[in-house]
C-alpha positions in Angstrom: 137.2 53.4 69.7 138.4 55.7 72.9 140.6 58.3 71.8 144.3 58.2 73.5 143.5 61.4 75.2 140.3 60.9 76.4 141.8 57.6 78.2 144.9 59.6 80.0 143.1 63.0 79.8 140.3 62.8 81.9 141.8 61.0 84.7 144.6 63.5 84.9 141.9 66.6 84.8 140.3 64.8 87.8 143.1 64.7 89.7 144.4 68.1 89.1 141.1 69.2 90.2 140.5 67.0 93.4 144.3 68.4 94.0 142.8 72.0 93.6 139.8 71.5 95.9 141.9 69.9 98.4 143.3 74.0 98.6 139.7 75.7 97.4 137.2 73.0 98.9 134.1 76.0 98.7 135.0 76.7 94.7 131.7 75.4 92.9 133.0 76.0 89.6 135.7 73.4 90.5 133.1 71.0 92.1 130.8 71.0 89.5 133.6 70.1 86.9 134.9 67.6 89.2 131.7 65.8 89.7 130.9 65.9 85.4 134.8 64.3 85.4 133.2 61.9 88.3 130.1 61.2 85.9 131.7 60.6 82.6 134.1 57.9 84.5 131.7 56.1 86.3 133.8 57.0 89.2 136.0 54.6 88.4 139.5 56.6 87.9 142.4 57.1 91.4 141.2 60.3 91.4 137.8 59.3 92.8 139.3 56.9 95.5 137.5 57.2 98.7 134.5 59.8 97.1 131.2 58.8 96.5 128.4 61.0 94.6 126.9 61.8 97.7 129.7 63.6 98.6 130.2 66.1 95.6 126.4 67.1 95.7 127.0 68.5 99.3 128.9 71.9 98.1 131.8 71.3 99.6 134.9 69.2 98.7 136.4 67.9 102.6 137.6 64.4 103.2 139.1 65.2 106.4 137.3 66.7 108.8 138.8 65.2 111.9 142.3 66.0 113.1 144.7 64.8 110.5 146.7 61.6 111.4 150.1 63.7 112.6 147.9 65.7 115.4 148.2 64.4 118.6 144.4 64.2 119.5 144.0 61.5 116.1 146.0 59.2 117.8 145.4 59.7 121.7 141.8 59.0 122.5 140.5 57.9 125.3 140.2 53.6 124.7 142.1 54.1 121.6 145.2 52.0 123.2 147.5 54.0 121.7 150.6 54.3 123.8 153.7 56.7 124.2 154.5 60.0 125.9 152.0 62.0 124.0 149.3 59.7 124.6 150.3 59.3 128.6 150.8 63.2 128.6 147.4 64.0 127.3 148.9 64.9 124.1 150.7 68.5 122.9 
């Protein structure tokens, strides 16, 4: 039988650590904890959303490294057909 803690506890430490690395994304101590968190639940927890193992063994912890959504240049490209006064002003 699964302890009540171990079914809340370890999804909660994952995402109090992904929120951690999102702020520290070079901290190996954090990586490496996050990726035995990743292990032990299969990667099957919200925390883990949009991660694969692949990306915990390169040493960093980055799932954006484009220009976030709110910047101008994510939304203006060239063919993109993305329309408005930034876009027609070639952005900020």
């Amino acid at each position: 039988m699964t302890d009540c803690c171990e079914i809340y506890g370890v999804p909660f430490t994952a995402w109090e650590i992904r929120l951690y690395l999102d702020t520290h994304p070079d901290d190996r101590a954090a990586l490496e904890a996050f990726a035995q968190l990743y292990d032990r639940c299969g990667g099957d927890a919200p925390a883990f959303r949009g991660i694969s193992r692949s990306d915990l063994e390169n040493g960093h912890f980055g799932y954006c490294t484009g220009p976030w959504p709110w910047e101008p240049d994510a939304n203006c490209r060239i063919g993109s057909g993305a329309r408005g006064p930034l876009c027609e002003r070639g952005g900020m």
